[in-house]
N, C-alpha and C positions, 0 to 999 in steps of 0.2 A: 606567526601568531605570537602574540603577548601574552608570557607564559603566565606572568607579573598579574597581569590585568584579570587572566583569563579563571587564577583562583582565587582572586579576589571578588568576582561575578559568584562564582560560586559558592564562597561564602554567605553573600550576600543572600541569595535564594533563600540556602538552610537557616539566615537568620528571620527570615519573614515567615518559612515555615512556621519555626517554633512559636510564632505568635497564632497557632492556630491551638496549641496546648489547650485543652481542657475539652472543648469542643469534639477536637477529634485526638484521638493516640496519636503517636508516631508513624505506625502503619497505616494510618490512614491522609496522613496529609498529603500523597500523591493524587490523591480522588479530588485535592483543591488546585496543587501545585503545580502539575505538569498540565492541565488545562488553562491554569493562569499564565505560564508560563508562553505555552504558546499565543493564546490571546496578544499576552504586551507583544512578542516580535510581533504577530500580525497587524499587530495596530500601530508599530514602527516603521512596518513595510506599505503601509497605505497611507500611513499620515502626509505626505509630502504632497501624492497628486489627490486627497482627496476630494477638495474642491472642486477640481476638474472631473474628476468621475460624479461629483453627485451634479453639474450641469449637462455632461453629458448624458446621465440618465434620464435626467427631467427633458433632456431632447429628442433622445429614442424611446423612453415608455411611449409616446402617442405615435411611434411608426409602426404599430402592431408585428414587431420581430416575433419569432418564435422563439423557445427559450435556450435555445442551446446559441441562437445566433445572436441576443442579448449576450449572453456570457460571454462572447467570442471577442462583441467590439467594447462591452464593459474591459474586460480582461488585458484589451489591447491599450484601452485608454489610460490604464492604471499602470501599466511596466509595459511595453512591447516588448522587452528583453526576457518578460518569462514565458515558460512554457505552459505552465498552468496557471490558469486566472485566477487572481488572486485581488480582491477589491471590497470594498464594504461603502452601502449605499445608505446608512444609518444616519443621522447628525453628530452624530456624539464619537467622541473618540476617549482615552483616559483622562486626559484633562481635565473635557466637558462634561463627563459623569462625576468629578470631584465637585463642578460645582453645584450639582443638586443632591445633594448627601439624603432627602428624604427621602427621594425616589430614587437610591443607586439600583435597587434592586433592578425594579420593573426595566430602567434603562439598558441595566445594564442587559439584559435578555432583550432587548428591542437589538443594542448594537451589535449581537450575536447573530441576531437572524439575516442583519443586514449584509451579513457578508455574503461572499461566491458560495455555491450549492456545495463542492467539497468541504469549507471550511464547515457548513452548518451540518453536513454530516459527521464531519469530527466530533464537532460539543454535542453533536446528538448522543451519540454513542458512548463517549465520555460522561453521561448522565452529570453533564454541569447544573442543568436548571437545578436540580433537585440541591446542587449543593450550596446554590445561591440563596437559596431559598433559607437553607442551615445556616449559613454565613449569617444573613442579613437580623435570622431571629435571635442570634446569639450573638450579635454587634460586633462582626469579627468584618464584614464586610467592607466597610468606607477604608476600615485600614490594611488590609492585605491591597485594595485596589490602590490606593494613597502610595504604599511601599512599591509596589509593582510598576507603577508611575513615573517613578524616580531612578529607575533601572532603563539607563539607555541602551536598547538592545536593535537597535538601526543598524542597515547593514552597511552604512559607511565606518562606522564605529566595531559591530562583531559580524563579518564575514559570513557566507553558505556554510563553509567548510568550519568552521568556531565553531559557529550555530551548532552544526549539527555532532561536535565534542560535547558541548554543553548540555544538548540532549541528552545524548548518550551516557553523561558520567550522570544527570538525574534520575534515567532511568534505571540505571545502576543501584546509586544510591538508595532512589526510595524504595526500590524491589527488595532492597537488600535490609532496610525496615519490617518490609512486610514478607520477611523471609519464609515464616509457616507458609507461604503458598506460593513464596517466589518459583520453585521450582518447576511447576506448570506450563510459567511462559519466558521463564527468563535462565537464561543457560549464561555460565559465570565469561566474562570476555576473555581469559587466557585460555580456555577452553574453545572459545571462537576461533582466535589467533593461530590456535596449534593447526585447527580444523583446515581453515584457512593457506598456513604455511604449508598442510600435507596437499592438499588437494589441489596448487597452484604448481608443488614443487616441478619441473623439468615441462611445464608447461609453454611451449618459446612463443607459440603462438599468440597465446593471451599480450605479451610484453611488445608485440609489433605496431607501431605509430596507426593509429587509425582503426585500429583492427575492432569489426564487432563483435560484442559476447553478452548473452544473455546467460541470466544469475536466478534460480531458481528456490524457495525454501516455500515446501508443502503445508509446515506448522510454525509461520515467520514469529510468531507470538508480535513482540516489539522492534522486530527487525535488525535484530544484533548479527543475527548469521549475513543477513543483506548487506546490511554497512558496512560492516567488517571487512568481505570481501570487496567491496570498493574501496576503501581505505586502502589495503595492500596492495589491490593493483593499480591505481591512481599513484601510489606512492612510489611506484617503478616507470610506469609507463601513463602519463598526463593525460597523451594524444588518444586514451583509448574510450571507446565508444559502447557504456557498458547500460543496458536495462535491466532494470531489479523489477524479479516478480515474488508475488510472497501471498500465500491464503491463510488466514487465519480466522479461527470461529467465535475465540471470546472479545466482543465490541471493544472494553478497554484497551485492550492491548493494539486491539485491530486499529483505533482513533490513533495509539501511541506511534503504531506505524504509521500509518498514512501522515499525523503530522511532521513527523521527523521527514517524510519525503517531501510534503509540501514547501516545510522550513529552505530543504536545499532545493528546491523549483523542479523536481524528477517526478512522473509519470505515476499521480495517486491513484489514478486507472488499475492499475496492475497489482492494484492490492486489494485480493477481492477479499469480500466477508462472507462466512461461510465455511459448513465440515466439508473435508477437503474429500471423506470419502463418502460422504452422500450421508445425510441422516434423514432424507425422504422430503425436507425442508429448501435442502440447499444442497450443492455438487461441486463435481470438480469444477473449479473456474477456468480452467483453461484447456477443455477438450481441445483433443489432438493436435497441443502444442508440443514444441520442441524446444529444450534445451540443453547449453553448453557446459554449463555448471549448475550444481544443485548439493545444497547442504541441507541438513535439518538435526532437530533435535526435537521428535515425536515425544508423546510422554512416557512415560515409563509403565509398564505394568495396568496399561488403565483398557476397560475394559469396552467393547464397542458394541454392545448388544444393541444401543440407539439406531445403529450404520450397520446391522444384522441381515434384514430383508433386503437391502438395496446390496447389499457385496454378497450375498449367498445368491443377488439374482444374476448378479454378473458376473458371477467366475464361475454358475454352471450352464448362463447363455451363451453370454461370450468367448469363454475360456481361454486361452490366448493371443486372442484379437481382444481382447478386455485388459481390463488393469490385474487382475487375481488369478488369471489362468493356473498358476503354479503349483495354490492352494491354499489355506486358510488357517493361521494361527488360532491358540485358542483363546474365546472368549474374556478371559481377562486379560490380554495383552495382544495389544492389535500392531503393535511395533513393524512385522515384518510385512504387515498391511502396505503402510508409508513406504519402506523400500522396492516392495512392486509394484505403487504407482510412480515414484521415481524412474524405476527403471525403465518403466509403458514411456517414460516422457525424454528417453535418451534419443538423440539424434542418431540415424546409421552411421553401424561401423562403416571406418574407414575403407575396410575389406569389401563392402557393400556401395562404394562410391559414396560415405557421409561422412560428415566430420568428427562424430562422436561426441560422447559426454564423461564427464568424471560427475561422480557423484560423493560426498562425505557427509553420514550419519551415525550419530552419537547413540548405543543403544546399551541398558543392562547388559547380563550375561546372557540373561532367557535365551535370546536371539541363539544362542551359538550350540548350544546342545537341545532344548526341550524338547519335544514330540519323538515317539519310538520311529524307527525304521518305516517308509510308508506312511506316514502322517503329514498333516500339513506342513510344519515348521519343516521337517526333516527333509519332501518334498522341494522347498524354497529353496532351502538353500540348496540341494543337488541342482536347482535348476542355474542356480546362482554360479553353483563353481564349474558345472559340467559345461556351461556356455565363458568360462575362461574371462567372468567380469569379475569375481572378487581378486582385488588386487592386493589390499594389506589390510592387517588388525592390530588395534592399536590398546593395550592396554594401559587404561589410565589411573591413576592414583587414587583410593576411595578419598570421602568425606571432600568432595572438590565441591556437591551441588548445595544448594541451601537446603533442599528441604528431605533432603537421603543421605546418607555415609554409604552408600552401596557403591562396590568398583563400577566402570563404566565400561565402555569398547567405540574406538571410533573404526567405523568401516570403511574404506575403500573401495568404491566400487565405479570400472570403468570396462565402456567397451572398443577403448582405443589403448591397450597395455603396450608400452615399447616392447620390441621386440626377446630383449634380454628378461620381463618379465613373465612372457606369457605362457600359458599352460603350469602358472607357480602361484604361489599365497605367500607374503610375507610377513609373520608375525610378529610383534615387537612386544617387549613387557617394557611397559614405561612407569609401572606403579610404584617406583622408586624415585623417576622423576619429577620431584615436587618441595615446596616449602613448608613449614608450618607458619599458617597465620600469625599474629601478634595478639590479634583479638577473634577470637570465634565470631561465624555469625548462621546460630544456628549449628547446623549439620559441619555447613561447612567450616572447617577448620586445614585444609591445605591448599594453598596454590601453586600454581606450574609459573614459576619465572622465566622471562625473556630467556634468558642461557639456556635453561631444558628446554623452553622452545625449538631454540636451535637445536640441542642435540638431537632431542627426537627426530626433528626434522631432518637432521643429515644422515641420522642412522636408518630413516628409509629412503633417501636419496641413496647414500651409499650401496647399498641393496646387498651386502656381504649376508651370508649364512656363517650362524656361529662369532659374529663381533660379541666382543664384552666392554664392559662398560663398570667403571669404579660408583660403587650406590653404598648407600648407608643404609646399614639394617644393623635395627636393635640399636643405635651409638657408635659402632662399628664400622669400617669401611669396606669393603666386598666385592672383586671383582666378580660379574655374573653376564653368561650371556644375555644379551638383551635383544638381539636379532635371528630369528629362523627363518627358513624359507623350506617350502613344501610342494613337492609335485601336486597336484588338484587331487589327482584319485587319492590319496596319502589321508584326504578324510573322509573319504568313503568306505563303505561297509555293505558286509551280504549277512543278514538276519535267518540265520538257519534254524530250521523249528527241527528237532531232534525228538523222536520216538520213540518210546519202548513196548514192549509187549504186555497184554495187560494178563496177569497170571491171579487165577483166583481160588482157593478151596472154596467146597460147599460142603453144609453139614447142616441136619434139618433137628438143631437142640432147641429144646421150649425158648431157650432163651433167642436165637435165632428168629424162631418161629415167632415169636411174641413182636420181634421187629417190622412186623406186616402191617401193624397198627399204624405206622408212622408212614407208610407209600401211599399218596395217593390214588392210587390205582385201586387199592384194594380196601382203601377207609372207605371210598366213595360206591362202594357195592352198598354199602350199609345207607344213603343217601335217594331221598328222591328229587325232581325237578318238579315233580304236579303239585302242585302248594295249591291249587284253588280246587282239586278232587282230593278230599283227605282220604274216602273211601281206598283208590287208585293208590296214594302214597303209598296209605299202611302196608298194602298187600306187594308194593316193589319194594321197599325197607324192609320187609317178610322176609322175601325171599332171597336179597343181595345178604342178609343174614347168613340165610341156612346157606348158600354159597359160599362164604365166609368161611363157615362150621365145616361143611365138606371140603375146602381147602386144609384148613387145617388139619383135620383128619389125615386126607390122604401124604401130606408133609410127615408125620407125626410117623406113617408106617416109611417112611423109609430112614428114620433115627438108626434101625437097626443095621443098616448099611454101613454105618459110619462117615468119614471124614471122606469127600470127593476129592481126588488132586486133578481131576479132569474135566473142566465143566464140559464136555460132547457127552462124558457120560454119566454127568448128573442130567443134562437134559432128556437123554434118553429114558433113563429110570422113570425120571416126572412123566413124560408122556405117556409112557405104558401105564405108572399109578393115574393119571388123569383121564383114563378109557375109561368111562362110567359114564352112564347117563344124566345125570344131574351137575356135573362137573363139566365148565365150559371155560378152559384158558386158554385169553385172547391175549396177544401180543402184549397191549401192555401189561395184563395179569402177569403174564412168564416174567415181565424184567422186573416187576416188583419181587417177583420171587426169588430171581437171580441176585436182586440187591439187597432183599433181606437175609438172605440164606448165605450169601457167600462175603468172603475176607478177602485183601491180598493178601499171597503168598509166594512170595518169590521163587517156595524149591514145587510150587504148582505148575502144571504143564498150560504152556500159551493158549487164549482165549481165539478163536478165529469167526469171523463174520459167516454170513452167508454164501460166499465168494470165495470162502478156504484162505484170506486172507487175515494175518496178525493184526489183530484190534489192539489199537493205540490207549496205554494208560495213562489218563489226564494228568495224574496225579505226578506220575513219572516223567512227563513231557517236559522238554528246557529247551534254549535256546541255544545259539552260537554264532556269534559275532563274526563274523570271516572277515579281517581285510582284504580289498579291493586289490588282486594281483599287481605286480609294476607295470607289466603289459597291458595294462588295462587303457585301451583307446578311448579316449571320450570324445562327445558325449554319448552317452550308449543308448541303443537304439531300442527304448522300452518308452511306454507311456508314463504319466502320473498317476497318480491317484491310488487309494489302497482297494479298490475297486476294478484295477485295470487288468487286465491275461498280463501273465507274467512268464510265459510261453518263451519269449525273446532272450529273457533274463535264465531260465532255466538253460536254454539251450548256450547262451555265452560261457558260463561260468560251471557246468555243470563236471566237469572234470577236475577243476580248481575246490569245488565243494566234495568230491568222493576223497579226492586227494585228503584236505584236510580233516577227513571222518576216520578214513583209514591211518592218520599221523595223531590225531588228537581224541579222536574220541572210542573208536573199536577197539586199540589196548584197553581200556577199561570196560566199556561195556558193549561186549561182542552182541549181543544182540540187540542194538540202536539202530536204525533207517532216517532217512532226511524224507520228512511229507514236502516234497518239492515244491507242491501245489502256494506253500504258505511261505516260499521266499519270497523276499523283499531285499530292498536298495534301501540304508540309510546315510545320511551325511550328518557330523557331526566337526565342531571346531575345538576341541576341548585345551584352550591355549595355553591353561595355568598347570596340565600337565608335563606340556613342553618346555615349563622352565620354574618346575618343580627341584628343588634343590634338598636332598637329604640330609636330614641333622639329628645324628644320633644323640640320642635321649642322654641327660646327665649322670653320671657315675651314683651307683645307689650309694656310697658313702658322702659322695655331696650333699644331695637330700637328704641324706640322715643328720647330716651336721648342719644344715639349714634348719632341720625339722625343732632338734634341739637347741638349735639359737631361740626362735622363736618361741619355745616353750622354757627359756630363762626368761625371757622377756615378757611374756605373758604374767608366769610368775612374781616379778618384782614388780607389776603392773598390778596386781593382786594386793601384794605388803602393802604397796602403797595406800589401796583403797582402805587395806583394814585399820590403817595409822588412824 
């Protein structure tokens, strides 16, 4: 490639953009440019046989073909060397639209339609008419087509493989104008590359002459994750035989891809339009397919309540036989959505007679800790590690994306781990690995250079536990570990619900007694439901009164008693006071009186149920985190869901939980019990623990003589205003 030529072309572009100034912003001249852009190659690519396609068609319209078999021999008659038909049956080409400048408009939308049914679904979606229309009213039109004209982009002249550089560095560029939203669909390309370089690493099979691989990305936006990975492996291995599949839901992006595949003659089939996980309009595009590779970069934090009914129907029809078996993120962040339908679309393990998949996805943090013990998130991922697919985590440098400064995490996730990795997690901190910009754009102000490409990359080849690695922090240089590695259970946990006994005095003082007003049990004596017999009312509000009044009375006679430390025998007392004829305390009467009358009291004797068993004090109730024994065999043999018997769970570990009651928690408070019933399994990644690095706090004489620099310098900051 002509390196020379090739940013001189691109100059060239951004100098005809800028003749859209005034018209439209900066961020908006993609909505003219990358649509004209494709237009001229198309119209370079068809210029040569167009003669011949437009006699051949005036030969076959009257053989009444059907339209796919029209396309097939139009398509052939225009290149037989491509794969997709690629042709335009119009008159007009850019020339012939220069020479009738009153009409460029109308024409120019005639020579759009005239092309193959892919291309007109492109400028469909690209909503060009609309911008033709803006062009033409603001006289910007005869000369952007005029400039566009004059740009030879024939592919004897700029190649498949230019071409589709050229693309690429426009779709860069102008996302990176319209950076307040680039983030959505455009993920930065050293961020591809890394993704790329992890997920190919020790791959041998991908690199064998001939060999096929299908390339997968769930949320292709403009298909950077796609290319990218063709780029790298094409650029090792020529011979090799690769299909790009990619769904994406917003049209623009969706046109951007599809024309960048058409540009290089590859399979615009395979990029279908549409939410990938069903918003009731549209579905996955490729039920019960399979793939070898698969990347994405889902959006961040965004919420999926559109795709609510259709995943809440299948992951508690299907469950896993479905995409969501595992369970369900919460509503503003569907992130770990996408990785359980990646993973529904991995080929079988090797272990299972298949070839398997590697999968790499770019996600926040959310992903790695959110949801308690038992919850969706926390569910996923135990499904994630206890089946031995997460493979590494990759922390990345914040302020990388345009339209966040937030850290990110690239995942690994494969169910073909070599052997020296499996039943392990290896985590890397790479948020040291990176550049500062020259110029901001946006958010983003770091990039990951080629070099830290590499490093990252061999420090997860390498796969050492405990490598360190020279990073700069603060100005500084700093050796830090930058590589862990983890047995799976090592992020697993047992959620222990911890008990105390609920201890209460009772004592029946006005002020007590006056607290009865506030139970509903005992306000609503005072209350009727017959609203249409007022008669009926009066005389039930009568009477839940003087019931009322006889409560309190008989309360009132046992003041004399004093303070209960027993509630068996403050209830006894009430019952013997409660034998009266007019007095009737029903179940919830007593607990209102239990709740207004009584305090905790710690030096009070234990409350007991019905059943002589210790009643649990809400108030007093906590938790306890138990790690996951080292003997712990996975994957354990329990269900999902926070809904499921946890019968299995109790029975595995229940030795391991007395053990740690009786080491951690009974020296302090002997009378604690585990409610067994409410144990749970969490999993959790918490990676910036693992390479937390401790920095004692500055010497209080330093800050004091900082404090007093700055307070001379405020000072003489002061004289000076008062000169």
């Amino acid at each position: 490639m002509n390196v020379q030529a090739h940013e001189q072309l691109k100059g060239a572009i951004w100098e005809i953009a800028n003749r859209l100034r005034g018209p439209y912003r900066p961020p908006q001249y993609r909505l003219v440019m990358l649509p004209m852009v494709v237009l001229r190659r198309l119209d370079c690519v068809v210029e040569e046989r167009k003669q011949y396609v437009l006699a051949e068609y005036e030969r076959l319209k009257h053989q009444n073909h059907d339209t796919d078999t029209l396309v097939k021999l139009l398509g052939r008659a225009a290149d037989p060397k491509r794969q997709q038909a690629l042709y335009n049956i119009s008159p007009y080409t850019f020339d012939k639209l220069l020479g009738d400048p009153e009409n460029i408009a109308p024409n120019l939308v005639a020579y759009i339609n005239g092309f193959s049914p892919i291309a007109r679904d492109i400028f469909e979606q690209f909503g060009f008419t609309e911008q033709i229309e803006k062009l033409d009213s603001s006289n910007r039109l005869f000369t952007i087509v005029k400039e566009m004209a004059a740009l030879d982009l024939h592919p004897d002249r700029i190649d498949s493989l230019q071409m589709g550089y050229l693309f690429e560095h426009l779709v860069m560029r102008f996302n990176e104008q319209a950076n307040e939203e680039a983030g959505d669909h455009f993920t930065p390309r050293e961020v591809i590359r890394l993704m790329a370089n992890l997920v190919y690493t020790g791959e041998q099979d991908v690199y064998t002459p001939g060999i096929y691989r299908t390339i997968y990305d769930p949320a292709c936006g403009t298909g950077g994750m796609l290319s990218e990975s063709e780029k790298f492996i094409y650029g090792q291995n020529e011979d090799a035989n690769l299909a790009l599949f990619g769904q994406e839901y917003n049209p623009e992006s969706w046109a951007i891809c599809c024309a960048d595949m058409l540009i290089k003659d590859e399979e615009t089939s395979n990029i279908v339009l549409g939410d990938t996980l069903g918003d009731g309009k549209t579905k996955d595009g490729f039920e019960g397919q399979q793939f070898h590779y698969m990347l994405a970069n889902p959006p961040f934090g965004v919420e999926w309540k559109d795709q609510k009914s259709g995943v809440e129907r299948e992951h508690k029809t299907n469950g896993f036989n479905g995409r969501f078996g595992a369970g369900l993120p919460p509503i503003n962040d569907g992130s770990l959505l996408f990785l359980q339908h990646m993973i529904s679309k991995m080929h079988a393990a090797p272990k299972d007679g298949g070839e398997g998949s590697r999968i790499a996805v770019v996600f926040n943090g959310s992903p790695l800790f959110s949801g308690d013990a038992g919850s969706g998130p926390s569910n996923i991922r135990r499904w994630i590690i206890e089946n031995d697919w997460l493979d590494a985590i990759v922390a990345l440098p914040d302020q990388l994306f345009y339209n966040t400064g937030i850290y990110t995490y690239i995942w690994l996730v494969s169910n073909r781990k070599p052997e020296e990795r499996r039943g392990q997690v290896q985590l890397i901190d790479g948020t040291r690995f990176f550049q500062r910009m020259k110029k901001s754009l946006n958010n983003k102000r770091h990039e990951i250079g080629d070099d830290q490409i590499d490093d990252l990359t061999r420090i997860y080849g390498r796969y050492q536990d405990g490598e360190t690695a020279d990073v700069v922090i603060g100005g500084e240089t700093e050796n830090r570990v930058v590589s862990r590695i983890f047995k799976n259970h090592e992020f697993g946990f047992l959620k222990v619900t911890v008990e105390r006994p609920l201890r209460m005095n009772f004592e029946a003082t006005p002020e007590r007694i006056a607290r009865l007003d506030d139970q509903t049990a005992f306000a609503n004596l005072a209350q009727s439901k017959k609203r249409k017999d007022k008669d009926a009312a009066a005389r039930e509000i009568a009477a839940g009164k003087a019931l009322q009044a006889a409560i309190r009375a008989l309360l009132a006679g046992l003041a004399a008693n004093g303070r209960y430390m027993d509630r068996a025998a403050f209830e006894h007392d009430l019952k013997q006071a409660a034998q009266q004829p007019d007095v009737k305390l029903a179940a919830p009467l007593k607990k209102a009186i239990f709740n207004a009358l009584g305090e905790r009291d710690p030096d009070a004797e234990i409350c007991y149920d019905g059943k002589g068993r210790p009643e649990p004090d809400s108030e007093l109730r906590d938790t306890e985190n138990i790690p996951l024994p080292r003997n712990t065999t996975l994957p354990l043999p329990m269900s999902f869901g926070p809904d499921k018997p946890n019968d299995e769970l109790v029975e595995a570990f229940r030795d391991d939980i007395d053990a740690y009651m009786a080491r951690e928690v009974l020296p302090h408070v002997p009378d604690a019990w585990v409610d067994y019933d409410k144990t749970k399994i969490g999993y959790e990644i918490p990676i910036n623990r693992h390479f937390y690095v401790y920095r004692p706090p500055r010497a209080v004489d330093e800050i004091e003589a900082d404090i007093a620099s700055l307070e001379r310098e405020i000072t003489s900051l002061l004289k000076d205003l008062s000169v």
